[in-house]
C-alpha positions in Angstrom: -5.1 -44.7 -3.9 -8.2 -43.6 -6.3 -10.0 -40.1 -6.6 -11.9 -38.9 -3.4 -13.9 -36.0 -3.9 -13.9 -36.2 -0.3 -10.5 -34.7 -0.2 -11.5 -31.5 -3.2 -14.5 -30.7 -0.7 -12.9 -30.6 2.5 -10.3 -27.9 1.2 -13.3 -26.2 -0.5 -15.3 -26.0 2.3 -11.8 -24.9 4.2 -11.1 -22.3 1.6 -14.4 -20.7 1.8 -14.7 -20.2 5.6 -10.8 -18.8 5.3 -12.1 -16.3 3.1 -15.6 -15.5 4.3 -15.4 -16.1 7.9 -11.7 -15.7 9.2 -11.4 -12.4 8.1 -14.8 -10.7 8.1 -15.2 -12.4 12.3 -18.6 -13.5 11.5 -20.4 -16.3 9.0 -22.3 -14.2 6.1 -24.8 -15.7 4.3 -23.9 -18.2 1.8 -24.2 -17.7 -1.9 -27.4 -19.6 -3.3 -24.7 -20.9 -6.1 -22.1 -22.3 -3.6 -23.5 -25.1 -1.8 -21.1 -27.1 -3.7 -18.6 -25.3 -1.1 -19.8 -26.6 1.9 -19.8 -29.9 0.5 -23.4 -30.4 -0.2 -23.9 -30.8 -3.7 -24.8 -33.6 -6.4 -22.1 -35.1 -8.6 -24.0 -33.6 -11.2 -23.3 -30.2 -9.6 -19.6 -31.4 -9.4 -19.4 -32.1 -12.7 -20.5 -28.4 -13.5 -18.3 -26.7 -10.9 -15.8 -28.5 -12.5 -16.2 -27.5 -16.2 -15.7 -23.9 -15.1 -12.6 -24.8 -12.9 -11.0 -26.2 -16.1 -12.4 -23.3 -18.6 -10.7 -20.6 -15.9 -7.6 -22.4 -15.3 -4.5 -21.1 -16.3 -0.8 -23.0 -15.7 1.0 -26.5 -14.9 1.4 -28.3 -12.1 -1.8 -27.8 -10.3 -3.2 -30.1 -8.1 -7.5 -30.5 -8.5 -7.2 -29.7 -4.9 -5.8 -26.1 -5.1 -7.5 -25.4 -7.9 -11.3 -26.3 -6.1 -9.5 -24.1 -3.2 -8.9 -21.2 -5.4 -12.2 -21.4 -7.4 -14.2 -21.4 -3.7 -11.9 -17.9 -2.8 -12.8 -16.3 -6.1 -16.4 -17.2 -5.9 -17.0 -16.4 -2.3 -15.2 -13.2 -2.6 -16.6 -12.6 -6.0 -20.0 -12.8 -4.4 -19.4 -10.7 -0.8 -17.9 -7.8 -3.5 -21.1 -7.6 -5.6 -22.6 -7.3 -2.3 -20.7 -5.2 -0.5 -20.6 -2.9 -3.9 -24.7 -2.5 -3.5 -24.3 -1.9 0.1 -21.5 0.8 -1.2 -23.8 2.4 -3.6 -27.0 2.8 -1.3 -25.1 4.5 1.4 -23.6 6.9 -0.8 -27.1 8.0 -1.7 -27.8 9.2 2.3 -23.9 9.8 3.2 -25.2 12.4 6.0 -27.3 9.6 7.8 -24.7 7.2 7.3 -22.4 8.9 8.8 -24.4 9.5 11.6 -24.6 5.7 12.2 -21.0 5.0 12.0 -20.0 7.8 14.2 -22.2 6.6 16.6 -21.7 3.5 16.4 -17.8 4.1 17.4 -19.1 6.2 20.5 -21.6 3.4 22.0 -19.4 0.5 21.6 -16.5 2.5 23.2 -19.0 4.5 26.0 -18.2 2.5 29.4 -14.2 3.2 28.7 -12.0 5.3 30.7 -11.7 7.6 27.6 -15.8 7.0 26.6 -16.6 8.4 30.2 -14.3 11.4 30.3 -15.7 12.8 26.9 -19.1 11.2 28.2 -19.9 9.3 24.7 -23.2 8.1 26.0 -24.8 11.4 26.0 -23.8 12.6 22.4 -26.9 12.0 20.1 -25.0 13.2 17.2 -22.6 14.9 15.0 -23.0 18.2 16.1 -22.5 17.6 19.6 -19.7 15.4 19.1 -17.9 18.1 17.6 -18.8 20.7 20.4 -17.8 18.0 22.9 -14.6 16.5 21.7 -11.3 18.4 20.4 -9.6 17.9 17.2 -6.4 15.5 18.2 -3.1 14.5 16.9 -0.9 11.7 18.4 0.3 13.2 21.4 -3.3 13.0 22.3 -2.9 9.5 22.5 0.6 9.0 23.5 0.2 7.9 27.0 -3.4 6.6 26.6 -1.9 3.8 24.4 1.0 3.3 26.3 -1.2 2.1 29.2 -3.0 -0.4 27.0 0.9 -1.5 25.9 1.4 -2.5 29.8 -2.1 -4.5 30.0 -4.6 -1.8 31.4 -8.2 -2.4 29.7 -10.7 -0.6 29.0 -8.7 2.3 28.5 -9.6 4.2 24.8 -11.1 1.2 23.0 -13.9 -1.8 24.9 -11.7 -4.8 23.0 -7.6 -5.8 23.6 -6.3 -4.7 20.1 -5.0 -7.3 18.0 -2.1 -5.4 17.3 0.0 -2.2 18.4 0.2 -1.1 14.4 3.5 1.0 13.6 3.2 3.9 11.1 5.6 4.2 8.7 7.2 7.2 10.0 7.1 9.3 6.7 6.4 12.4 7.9 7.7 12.2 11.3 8.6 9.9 14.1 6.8 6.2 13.7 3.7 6.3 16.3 2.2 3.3 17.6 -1.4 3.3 17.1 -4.6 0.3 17.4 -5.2 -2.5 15.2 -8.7 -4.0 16.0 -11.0 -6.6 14.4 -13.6 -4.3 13.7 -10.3 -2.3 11.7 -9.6 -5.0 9.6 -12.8 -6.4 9.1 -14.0 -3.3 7.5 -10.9 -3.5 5.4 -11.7 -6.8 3.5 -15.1 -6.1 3.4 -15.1 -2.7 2.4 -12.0 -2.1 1.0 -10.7 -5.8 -0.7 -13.9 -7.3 -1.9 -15.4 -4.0 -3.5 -12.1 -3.5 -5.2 -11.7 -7.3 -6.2 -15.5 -6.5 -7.8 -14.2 -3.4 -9.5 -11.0 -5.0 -11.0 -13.1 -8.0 -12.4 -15.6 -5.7 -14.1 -12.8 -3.5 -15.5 -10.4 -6.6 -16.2 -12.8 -9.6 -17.2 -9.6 -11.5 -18.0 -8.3 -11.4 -14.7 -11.7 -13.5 -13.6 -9.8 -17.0 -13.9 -7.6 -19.0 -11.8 -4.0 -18.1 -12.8 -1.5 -17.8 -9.6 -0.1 -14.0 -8.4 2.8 -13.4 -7.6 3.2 -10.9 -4.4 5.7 -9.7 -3.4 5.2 -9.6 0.8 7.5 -9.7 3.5 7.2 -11.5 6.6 6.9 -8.8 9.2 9.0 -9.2 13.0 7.1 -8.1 15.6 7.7 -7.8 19.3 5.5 -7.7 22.3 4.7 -5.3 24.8 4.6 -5.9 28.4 1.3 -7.2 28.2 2.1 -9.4 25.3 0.3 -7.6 22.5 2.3 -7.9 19.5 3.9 -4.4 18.2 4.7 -3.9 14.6 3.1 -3.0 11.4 -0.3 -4.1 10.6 -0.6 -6.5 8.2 -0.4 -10.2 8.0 1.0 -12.7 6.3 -0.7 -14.8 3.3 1.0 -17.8 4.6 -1.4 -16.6 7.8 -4.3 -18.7 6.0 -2.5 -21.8 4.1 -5.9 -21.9 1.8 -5.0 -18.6 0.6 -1.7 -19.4 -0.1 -3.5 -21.3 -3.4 -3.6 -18.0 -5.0 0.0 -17.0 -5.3 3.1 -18.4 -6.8 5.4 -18.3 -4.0 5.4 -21.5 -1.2 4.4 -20.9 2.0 8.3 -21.9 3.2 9.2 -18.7 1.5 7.1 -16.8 4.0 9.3 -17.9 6.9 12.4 -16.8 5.8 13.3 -13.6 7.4 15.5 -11.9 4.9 13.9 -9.6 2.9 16.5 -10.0 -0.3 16.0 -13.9 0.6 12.4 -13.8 0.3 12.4 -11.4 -2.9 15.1 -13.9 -4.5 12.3 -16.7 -3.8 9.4 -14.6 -5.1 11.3 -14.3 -8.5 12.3 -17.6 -8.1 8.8 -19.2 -8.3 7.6 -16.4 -10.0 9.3 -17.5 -13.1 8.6 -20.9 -12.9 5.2 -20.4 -14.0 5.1 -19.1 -17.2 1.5 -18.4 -16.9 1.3 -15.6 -14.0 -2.1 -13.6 -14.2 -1.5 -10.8 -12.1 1.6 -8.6 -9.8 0.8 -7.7 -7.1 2.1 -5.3 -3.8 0.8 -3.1 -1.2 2.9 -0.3 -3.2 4.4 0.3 -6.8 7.7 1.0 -4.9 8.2 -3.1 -3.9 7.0 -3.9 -7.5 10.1 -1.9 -9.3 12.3 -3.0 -6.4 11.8 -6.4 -7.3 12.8 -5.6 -11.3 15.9 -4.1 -10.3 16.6 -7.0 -8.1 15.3 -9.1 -11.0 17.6 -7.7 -13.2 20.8 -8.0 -10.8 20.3 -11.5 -10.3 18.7 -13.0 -13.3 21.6 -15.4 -14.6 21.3 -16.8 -11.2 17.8 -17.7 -10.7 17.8 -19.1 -14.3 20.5 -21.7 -13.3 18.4 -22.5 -10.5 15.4 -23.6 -12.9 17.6 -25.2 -15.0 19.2 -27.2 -12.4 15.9 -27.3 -9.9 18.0 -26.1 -7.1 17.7 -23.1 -4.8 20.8 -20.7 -4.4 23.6 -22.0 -2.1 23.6 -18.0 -1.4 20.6 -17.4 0.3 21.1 -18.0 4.2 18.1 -20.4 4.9 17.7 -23.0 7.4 17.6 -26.7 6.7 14.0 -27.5 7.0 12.6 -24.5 4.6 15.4 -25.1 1.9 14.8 -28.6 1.8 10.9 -27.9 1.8 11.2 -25.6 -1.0 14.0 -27.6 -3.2 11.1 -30.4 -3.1 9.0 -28.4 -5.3 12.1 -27.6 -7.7 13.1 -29.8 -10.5 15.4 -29.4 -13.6 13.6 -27.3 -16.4 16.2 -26.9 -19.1 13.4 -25.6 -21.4 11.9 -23.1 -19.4 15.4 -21.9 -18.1 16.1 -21.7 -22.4 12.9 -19.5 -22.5 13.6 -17.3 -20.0 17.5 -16.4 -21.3 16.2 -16.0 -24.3 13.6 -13.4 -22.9 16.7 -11.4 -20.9 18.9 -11.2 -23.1 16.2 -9.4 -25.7 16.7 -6.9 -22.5 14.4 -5.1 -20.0 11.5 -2.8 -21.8 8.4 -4.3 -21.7 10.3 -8.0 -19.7 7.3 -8.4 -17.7 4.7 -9.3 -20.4 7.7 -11.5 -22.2 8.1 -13.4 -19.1 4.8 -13.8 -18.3 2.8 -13.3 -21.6 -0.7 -14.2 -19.8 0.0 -11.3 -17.3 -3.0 -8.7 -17.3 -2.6 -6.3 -14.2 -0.1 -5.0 -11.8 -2.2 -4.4 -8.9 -0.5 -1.7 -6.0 -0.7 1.7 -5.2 0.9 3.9 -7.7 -0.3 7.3 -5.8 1.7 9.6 -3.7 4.8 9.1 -3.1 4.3 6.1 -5.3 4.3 7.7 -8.0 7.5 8.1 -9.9 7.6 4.1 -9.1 4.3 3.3 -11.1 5.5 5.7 -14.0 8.9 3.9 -14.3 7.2 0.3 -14.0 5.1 1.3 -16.7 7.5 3.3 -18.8 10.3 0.0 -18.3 10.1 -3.5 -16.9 6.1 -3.4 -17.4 5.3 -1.9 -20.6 2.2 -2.3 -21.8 0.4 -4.1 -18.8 -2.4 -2.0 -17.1 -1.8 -0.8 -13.5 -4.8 -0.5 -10.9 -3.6 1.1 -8.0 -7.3 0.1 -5.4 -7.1 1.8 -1.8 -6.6 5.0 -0.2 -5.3 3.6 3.2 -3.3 4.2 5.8 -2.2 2.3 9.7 -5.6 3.9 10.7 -8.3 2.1 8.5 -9.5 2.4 4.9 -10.2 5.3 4.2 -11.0 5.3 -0.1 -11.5 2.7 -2.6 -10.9 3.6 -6.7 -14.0 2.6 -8.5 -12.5 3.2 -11.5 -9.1 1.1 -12.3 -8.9 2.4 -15.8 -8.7 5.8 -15.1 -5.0 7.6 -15.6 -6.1 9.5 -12.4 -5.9 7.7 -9.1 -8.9 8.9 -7.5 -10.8 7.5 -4.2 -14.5 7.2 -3.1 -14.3 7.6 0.2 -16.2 5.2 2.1 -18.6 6.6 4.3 -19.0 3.5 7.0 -15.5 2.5 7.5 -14.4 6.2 9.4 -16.3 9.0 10.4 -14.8 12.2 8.1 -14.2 15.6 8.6 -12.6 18.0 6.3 -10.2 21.1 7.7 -9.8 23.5 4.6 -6.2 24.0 3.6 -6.8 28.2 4.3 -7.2 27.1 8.6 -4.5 24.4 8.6 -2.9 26.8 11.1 -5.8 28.0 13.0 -5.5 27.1 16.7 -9.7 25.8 16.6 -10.6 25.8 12.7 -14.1 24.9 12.1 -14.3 21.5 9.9 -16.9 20.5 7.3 -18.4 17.3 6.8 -19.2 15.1 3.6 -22.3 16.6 2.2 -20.5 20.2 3.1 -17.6 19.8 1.4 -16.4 22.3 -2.5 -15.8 20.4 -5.5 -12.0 21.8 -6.7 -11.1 22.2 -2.8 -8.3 21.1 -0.7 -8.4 20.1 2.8 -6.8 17.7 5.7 -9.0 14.6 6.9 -9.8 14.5 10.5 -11.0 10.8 11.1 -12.9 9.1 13.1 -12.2 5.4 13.3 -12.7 1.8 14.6 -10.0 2.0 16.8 -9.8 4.7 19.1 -8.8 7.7 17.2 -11.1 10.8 17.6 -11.3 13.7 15.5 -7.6 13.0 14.3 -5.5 14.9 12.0 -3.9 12.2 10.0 -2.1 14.8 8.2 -3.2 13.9 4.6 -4.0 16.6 2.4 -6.7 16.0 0.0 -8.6 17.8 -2.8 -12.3 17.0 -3.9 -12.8 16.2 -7.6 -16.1 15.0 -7.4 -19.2 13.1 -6.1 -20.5 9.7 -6.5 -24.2 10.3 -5.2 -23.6 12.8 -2.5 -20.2 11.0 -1.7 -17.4 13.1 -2.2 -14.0 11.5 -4.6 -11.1 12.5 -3.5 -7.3 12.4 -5.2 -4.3 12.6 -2.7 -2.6 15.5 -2.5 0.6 15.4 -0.4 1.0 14.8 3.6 1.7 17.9 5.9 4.8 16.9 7.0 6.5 16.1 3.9 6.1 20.0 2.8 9.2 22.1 2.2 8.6 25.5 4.2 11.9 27.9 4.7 10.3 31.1 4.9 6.6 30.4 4.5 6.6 29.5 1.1 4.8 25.5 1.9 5.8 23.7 -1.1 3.5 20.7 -1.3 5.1 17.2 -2.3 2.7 17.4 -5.7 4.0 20.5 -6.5 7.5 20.2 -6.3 7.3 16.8 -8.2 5.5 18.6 -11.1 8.4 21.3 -11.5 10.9 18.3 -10.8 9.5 16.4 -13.8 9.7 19.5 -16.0 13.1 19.7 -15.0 14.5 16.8 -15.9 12.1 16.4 -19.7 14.8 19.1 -20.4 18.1 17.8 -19.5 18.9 15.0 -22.8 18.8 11.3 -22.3 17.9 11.9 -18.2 15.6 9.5 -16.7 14.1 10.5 -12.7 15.3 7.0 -10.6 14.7 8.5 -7.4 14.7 12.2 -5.3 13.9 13.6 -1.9 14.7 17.3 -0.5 15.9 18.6 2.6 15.6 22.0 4.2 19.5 23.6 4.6 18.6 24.2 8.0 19.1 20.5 8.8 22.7 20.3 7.1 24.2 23.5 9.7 27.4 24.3 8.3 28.2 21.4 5.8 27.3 22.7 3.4 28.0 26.6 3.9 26.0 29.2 2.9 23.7 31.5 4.9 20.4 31.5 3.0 17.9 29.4 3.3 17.4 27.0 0.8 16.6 23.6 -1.2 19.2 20.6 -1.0 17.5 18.3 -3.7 19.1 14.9 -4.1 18.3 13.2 -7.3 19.3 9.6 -8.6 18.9 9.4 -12.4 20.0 7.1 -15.7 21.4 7.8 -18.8 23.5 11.1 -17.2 26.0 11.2 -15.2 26.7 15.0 -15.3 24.8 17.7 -14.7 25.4 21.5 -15.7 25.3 24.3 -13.5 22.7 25.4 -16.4 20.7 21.9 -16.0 20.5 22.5 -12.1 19.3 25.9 -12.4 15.9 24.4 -14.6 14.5 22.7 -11.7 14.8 26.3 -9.5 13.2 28.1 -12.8 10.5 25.4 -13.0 9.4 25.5 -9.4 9.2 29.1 -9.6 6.8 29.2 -12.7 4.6 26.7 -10.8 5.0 28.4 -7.3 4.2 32.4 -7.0 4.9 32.4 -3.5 8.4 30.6 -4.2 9.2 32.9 -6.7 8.2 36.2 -5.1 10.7 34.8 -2.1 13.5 33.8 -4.9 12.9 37.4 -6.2 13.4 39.0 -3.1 16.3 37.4 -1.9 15.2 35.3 1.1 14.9 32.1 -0.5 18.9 31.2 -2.1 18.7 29.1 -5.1 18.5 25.6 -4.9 21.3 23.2 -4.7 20.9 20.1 -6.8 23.0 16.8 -6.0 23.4 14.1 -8.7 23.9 10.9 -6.4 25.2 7.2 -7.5 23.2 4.4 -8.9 21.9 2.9 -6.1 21.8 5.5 -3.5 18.0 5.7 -3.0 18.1 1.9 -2.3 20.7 1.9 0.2 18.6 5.2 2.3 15.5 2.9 2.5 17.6 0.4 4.3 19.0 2.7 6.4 15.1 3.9 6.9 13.3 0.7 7.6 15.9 0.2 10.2 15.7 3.1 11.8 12.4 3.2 12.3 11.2 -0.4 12.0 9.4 -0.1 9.0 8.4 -3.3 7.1 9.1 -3.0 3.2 5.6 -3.7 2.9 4.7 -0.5 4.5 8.1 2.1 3.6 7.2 4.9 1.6 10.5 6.5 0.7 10.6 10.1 2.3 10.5 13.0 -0.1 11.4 15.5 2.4 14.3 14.7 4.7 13.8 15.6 8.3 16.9 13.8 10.3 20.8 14.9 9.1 22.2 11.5 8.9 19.7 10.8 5.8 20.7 14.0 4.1 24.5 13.5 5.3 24.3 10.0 3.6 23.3 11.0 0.5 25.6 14.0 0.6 28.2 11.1 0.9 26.6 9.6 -2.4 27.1 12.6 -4.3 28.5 12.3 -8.0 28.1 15.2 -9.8 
């Protein structure tokens, strides 16, 4: 059968509305320069659109199909960022009266509700009298409320059905079940994906070009409630929109298989097929350094397979996805060559051997993702640049990092996606603390956000702790500090998650040939009597390579570090009321067997775990107790 342009425009056409419509709900304006993309355009206009197709166009094996797909996703996002960017920019100028608008734009849609009548949300004319009218919340507030939209009632907190019951990841508690709307994940692509996208391309021109990425996602299970809303975590799958699927190295049949060390095996799989990968990418720096460890467990393996253009007898798949997947295997002795060749040289720096077109690892390397970003970049991903793009959480985007160069992993926050308020860290206790708003907030300050958001959530404490380091217009930037629950506190002390990493890290630049894998602390008042002892004090698990010792001397360092970087731990050390921590050295391996036990416990998707660094059930610290080595 000859060329039919017919059959590059349809895709196009497809791949554009994907993009542009699907998520955003609503048909923006088309870019003047894509008409091409709906299919109206001159052969001459063809003939142009495909000159830059072939000058961007990285890799083998590429059908003119995908790659029209692909250059119609780039271009139509590429355009709704630089617009969304302005947009960005001119309400950061008037963040007071924008605001305004968004909080009361939440409160009018949501006014004729059960919960828009009792607080009376058609009377409030602003922010002011919101706040005098309304309490701050946490989830209990919402417990029951939610659990009557789970059984069908409408109408209830929110006017819409919610698309899903989104589960939170449980880090600093319990997992609560909170609203997923289309407004909610509108303003994340618009807001959140394309202005970063915008950012990324500005500060990484190279990445502007049609090489695949390789992500590494997970297919998430969900269940339904009684009234058939799905419940689980909130976020789709790329295989969701087969047009996007153009973008990334692994087959949509991968995205079916419900194993998640099936579906990683698969992601390496086609991942180093292609020798000409642009970009790595996952919602966090934890999946990316899961994946090299994998990677480096299983290599020999998944280089047979591309040498004999098979797919492992050991994964468990079912007949119809293996044989849909082996059909885009074949033999490739020479790339299989390449690729020994490349492991056996060993691990530092593999990444940029593998893939030596590869320009960014793209995931969140803040938080509790740190340690992973540092080891990525310190290991497996030497010298490739890291842009770590949201602040985000189950309940909306909340930040976006204008700045993907930057060492520091700082967040505009985005004034129209929630409605802020900012609870200093000195009234965190205070039964009614008084909270400041955007344009009221100290440069050098800490405090908890209290959002306001798309779906149903009303001056709630999400529990992050923030601190201001600086304004964008009259927006204020914030870094991420640590999250409430996740602070050790025996006697009053309140050691923050940042804190204790930084005396951590200290710690271990002292003790010779010691490199951090993993940690996470525990209170003893969770461990009872197994671990004897009447003061209170730190159980600190650590996972490390190159030692498998550690000194009573070498233990001791991490106590004398904390207490030059904590006065208030050190005047309660000096006193007697805090005991002196007790450091565990656990096997290889440990920290990766807890996050299974984790994800199943509270039905966490590895897309979404963040690995606790404060214990708060026994079993987890009785496990790793189990693990202990030195």
């Amino acid at each position: 059968m000859g060329f039919s342009w017919f059959r590059v425009l349809v895709p196009l056409g497809f791949a554009v509305f994907s993009v542009a419509v699907a998520i955003s709900g609503k048909t923006p304006d088309m870019p003047p320069t894509l008409p091409a993309a709906l299919g109206v355009c001159s052969l001459a206009g063809i003939a142009l659109i495909w000159r830059n197709i072939s000058s961007m166009a990285k890799g083998e094996n590429r059908t003119i199909g995908s790659l029209f797909s692909q250059y119609a996703a780039v271009k139509v996002v590429g355009w709704l960022g630089k617009r969304q960017r302005r947009n960005l920019e001119s309400d950061t100028v008037n963040v007071k009266q924008v605001q305004e608008e968004t909080l009361l734009k939440r409160l009018r849609k949501n006014a004729n509700t059960c919960y828009g009548g009792q607080y009376d949300f058609s009377s409030i004319k602003d922010s002011d009298a919101f706040r005098a009218s309304h309490p701050i919340t946490t989830y209990e507030h919402y417990r029951k409320l939610i659990g009557r939209i789970a059984v069908g009632e409408e109408k209830v907190i929110i006017a819409e059905k919610p698309q899903i019951l989104a589960m939170t990841s449980g880090t600093s508690g319990p997992s609560a079940m909170l609203l997923s709307t289309r407004d909610t994940n509108t303003e994340f692509f618009l807001q959140g994906v394309t202005v970063c996208l915008d950012a990324m391309r500005q500060a990484f021109p190279e990445t502007d070009s049609l090489q695949r990425t390789t992500k590494f996602f997970y297919t998430p299970t969900f269940q339904q409630s009684e009234a058939g809303i799905p419940i689980g975590p909130n976020s789709s799958t790329p295989a969701s929109s087969r047009h996007m699927l153009n973008l990334y190295t692994t087959p949509a049949p991968a995205f079916e298989v419900p194993s998640e060390k099936d579906t990683l095996y698969l992601h390496l799989l086609f991942a180093l097929k292609d020798p000409s990968v642009g970009t790595l990418e996952s919602n966090f720096a934890s999946t990316v350094f899961y994946a090299f460890t994998s990677l480096q467990e299983h290599w020999q393996e998944l280089v047979e397979d591309i040498e004999r253009g098979k797919v492992s007898s050991a994964l468990s798949l079912k007949p119809k996805v293996r044989s849909s997947l082996e059909a885009l295997m074949k033999p490739d002795p020479e790339r299989a060559a390449q690729l020994r060749a490349h492991f056996q040289e060993g691990f530092r720096g593999v990444a940029k051997r593998l893939w030596p077109q590869l320009h960014l690892v793209l995931a969140v390397d803040s938080g509790s993702n740190q340690i992973y970003g540092e080891m990525l970049r310190e290991t497996y991903c030497k010298g490739v640049p890291f842009y770590s793009p949201f602040y985000a959480a189950t309940e909306g985007l909340i930040g976006v990092n204008l700045w993907p160069q930057d060492s520091k992993r700082q967040y505009l926050l985005c004034p129209r996606s929630m409605f802020c308020e900012f609870l200093p860290e000195s009234s965190l206790e205070e039964e009614t603390p008084h909270t400041l708003l955007m344009e009221e907030v100290k440069e050098g300050d800490n405090y908890e956000l209290v959002i306001t958001n798309a779906s149903g959530l009303f001056r709630y404490r999400i529990g992050d702790i923030v601190k201001v380091v600086g304004f964008h217009n009259q927006c204020p930037i914030v870094e991420f500090q640590y999250r409430r629950g996740q602070m050790l506190n025996v006697r009053g002390e309140k050691v923050s998650e940042a804190l204790f990493l930084d005396a951590l890290k200290k710690a271990v630049a002292q003790w010779p040939g010691a490199q951090l894998v993993d940690y996470c602390s525990a209170e003893s008042g969770i461990l009872g009597d197994s671990i004897g002892g009447s003061d209170p004090h730190y159980q600190v698990f650590i996972e490390l390579k190159g030692v498998r010792n550690l000194t009573e001397e070498q233990r001791y360092k991490l106590d004398i570090c904390l207490q030059q970087d904590s006065a208030v731990y050190k005047s309660f050390r000096i006193k007697g009321s805090i005991g002196p921590m007790r450091v565990q050295l656990v096997a290889e391996g440990a920290f990766k067997e807890l996050r299974k036990q984790m994800m199943a416990y509270s039905n966490t998707s590895p897309n979404s775990f963040k690995m606790h660094r404060v214990l708060r059930r026994k079993e987890y610290a009785d496990f790793l107790l189990g693990k202990t080595i030195s």
